[in-house]
C-alpha positions, 0 to 999 in steps of 0.5 A: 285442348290444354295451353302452355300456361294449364300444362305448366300450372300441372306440373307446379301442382305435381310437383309441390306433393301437397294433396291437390293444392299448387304453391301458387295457392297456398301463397295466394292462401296466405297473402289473402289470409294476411290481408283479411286480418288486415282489413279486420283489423282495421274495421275493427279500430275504426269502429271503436273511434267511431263508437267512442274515439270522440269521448275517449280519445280526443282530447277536450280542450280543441287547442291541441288538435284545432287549428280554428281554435288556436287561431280564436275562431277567426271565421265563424258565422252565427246562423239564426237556425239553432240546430247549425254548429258553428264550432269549426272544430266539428269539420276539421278533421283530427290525427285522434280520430284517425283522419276523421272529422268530428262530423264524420265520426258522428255521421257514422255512429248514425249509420251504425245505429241505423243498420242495428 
């Protein structure tokens, strides 16, 4: 038993002439092609911020983009494990290196280098 909604999804398919393909897939065609090049395209410059934003993009001196650092590092704690960084810039995140952190950036270099 065909329903209106099939009855009408043929006749949009003969109507169109295009070998078996309705217009109602070849817009789905081209929005999920147009949004694929998207994501792509995204992974593909989050990749390289991640892989090199930090020493390409970010700038060296933290006062530019560092708030705490502009401030003179009101409230940093000194820990007595030597594997904290206590530089407060590390967690902040930066407009350089698309919303990340510096933390962020270096936690996904890591999983990078762990699924290679």
């Amino acid at each position: 038993m065909m329903d209106s909604q099939s009855k009408q999804y043929q006749v949009i398919t003969q109507e169109s002439g295009q070998r078996g393909k309705s217009v109602i897939q070849q817009e789905d065609s081209f929005v999920h092609h147009a949004i694929h090049r998207l994501l792509v395209g995204l992974v593909i410059v989050y990749t390289f911020l991640i892989l090199f934003g930090e020493w390409l993009i970010l700038p060296k001196d933290e006062t530019v983009w560092c708030k705490s650092a502009q401030f003179g590092y009101a409230s940093v704690k000194n820990y007595p494990n030597p594997d904290t960084n206590n530089n407060p810039c590390y967690y902040e995140r930066s407009i350089y290196l698309l919303g990340m952190s510096q933390f962020e950036a270096d936690f996904s270099r890591r999983m990078i280098a762990a699924v290679i």
